[in-house]
Biopython code that builds the backbone (N, CA, C, O; Angstrom):
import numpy as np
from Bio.PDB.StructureBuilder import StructureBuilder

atoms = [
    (1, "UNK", "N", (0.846, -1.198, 0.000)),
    (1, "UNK", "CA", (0.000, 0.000, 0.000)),
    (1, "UNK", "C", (0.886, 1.254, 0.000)),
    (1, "UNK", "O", (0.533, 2.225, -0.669)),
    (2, "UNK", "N", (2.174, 1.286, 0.815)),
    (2, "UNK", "CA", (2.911, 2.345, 0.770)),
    (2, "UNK", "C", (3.761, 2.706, -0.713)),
    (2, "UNK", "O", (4.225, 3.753, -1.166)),
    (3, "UNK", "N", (3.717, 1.425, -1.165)),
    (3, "UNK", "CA", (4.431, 1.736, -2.612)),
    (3, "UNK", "C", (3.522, 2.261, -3.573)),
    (3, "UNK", "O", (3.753, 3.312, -4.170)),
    (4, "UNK", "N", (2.213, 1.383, -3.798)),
    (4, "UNK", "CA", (1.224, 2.326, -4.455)),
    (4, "UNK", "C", (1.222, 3.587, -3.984)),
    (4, "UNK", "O", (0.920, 4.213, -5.000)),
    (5, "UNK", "N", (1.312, 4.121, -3.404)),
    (5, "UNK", "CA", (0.714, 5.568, -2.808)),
    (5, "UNK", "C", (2.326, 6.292, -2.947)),
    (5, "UNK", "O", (2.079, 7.496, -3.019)),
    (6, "UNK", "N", (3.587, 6.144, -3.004)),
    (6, "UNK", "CA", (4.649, 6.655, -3.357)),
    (6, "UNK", "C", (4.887, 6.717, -5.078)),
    (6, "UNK", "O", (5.571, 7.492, -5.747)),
    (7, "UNK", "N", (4.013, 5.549, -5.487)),
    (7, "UNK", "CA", (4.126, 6.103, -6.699)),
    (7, "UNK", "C", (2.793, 7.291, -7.352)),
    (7, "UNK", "O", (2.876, 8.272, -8.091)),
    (8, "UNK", "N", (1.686, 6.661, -6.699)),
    (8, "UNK", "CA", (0.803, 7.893, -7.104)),
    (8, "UNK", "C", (1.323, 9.692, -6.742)),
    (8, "UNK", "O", (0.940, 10.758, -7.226)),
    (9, "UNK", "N", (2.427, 9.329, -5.593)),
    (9, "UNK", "CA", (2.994, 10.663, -5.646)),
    (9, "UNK", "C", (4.092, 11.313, -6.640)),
    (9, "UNK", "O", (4.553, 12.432, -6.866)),
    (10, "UNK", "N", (4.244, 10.074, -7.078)),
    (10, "UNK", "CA", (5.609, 10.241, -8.067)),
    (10, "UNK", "C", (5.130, 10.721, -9.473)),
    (10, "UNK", "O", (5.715, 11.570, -10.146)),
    (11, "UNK", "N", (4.043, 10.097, -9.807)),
    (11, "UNK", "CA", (3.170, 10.338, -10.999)),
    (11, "UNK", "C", (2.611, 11.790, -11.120)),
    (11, "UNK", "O", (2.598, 12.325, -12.229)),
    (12, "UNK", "N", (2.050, 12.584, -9.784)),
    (12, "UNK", "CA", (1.551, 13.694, -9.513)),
    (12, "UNK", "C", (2.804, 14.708, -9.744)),
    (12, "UNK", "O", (2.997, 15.696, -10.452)),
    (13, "UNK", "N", (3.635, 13.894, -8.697)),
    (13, "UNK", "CA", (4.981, 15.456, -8.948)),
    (13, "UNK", "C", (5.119, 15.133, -10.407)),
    (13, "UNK", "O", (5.066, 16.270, -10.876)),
    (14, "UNK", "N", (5.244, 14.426, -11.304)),
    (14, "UNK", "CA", (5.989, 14.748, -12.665)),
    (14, "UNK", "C", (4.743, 15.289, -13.515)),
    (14, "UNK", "O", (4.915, 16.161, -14.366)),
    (15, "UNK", "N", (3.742, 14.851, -13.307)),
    (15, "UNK", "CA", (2.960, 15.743, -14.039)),
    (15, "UNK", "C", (2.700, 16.963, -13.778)),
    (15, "UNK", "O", (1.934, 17.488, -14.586)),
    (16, "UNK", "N", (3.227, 17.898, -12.555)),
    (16, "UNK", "CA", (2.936, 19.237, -12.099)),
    (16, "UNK", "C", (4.768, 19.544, -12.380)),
    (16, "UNK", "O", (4.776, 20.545, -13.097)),
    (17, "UNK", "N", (5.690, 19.276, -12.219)),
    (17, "UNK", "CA", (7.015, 19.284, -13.135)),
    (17, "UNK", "C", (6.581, 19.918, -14.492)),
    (17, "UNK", "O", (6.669, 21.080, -14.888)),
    (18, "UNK", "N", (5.898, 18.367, -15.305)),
    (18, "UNK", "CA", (5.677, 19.044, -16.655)),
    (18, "UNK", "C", (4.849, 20.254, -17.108)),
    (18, "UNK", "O", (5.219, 21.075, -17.947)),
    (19, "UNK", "N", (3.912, 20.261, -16.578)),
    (19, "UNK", "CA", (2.870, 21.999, -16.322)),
    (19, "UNK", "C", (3.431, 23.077, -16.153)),
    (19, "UNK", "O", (2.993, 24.162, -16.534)),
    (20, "UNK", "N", (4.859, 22.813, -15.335)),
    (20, "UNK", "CA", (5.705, 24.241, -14.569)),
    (20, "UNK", "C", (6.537, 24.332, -15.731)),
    (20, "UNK", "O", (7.251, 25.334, -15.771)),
    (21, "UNK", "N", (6.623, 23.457, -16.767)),
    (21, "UNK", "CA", (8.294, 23.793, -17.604)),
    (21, "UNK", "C", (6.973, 23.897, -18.934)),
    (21, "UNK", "O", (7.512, 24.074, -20.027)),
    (22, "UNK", "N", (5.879, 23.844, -19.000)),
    (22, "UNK", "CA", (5.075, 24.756, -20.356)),
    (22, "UNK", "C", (4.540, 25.594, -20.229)),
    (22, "UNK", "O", (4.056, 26.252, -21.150)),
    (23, "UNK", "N", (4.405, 25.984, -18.386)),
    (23, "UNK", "CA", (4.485, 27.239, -18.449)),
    (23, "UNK", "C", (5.779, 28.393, -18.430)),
    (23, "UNK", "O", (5.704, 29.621, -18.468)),
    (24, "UNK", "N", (6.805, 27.634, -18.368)),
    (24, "UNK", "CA", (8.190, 28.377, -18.305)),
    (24, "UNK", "C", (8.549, 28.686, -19.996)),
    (24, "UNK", "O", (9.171, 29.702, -20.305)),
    (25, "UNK", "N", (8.137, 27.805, -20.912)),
    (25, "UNK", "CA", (8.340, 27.534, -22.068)),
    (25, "UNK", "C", (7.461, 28.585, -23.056)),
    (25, "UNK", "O", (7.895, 29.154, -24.057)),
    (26, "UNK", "N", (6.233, 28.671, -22.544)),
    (26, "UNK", "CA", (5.260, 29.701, -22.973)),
    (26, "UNK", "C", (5.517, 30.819, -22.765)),
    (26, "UNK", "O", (5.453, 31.531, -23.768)),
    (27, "UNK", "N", (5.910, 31.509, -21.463)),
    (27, "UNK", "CA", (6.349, 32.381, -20.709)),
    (27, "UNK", "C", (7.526, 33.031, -21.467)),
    (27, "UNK", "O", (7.480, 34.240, -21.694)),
    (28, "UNK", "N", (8.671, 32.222, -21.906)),
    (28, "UNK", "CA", (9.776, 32.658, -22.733)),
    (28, "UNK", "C", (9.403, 32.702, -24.282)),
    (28, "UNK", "O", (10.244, 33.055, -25.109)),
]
sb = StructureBuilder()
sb.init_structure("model")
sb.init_model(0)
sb.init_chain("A")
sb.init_seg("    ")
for serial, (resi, resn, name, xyz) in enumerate(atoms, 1):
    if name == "N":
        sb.init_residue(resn, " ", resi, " ")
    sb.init_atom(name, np.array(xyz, "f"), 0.0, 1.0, " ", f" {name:<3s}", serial, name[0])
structure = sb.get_structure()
């Protein structure tokens, strides 16, 4: 259960990663 739930966090941070670098990308 702790590994499911470390990866659902892992999945969340990289998809809010990728959001922050198209908005950095747009931005420039």
């Amino acid at each position: 259960m702790t590994e499911a739930f470390s990866k659902c966090g892992t999945e969340i941070a990289i998809e809010r990663l990728y959001s922050l670098l198209e908005l950095v990308f747009i931005g420039f």
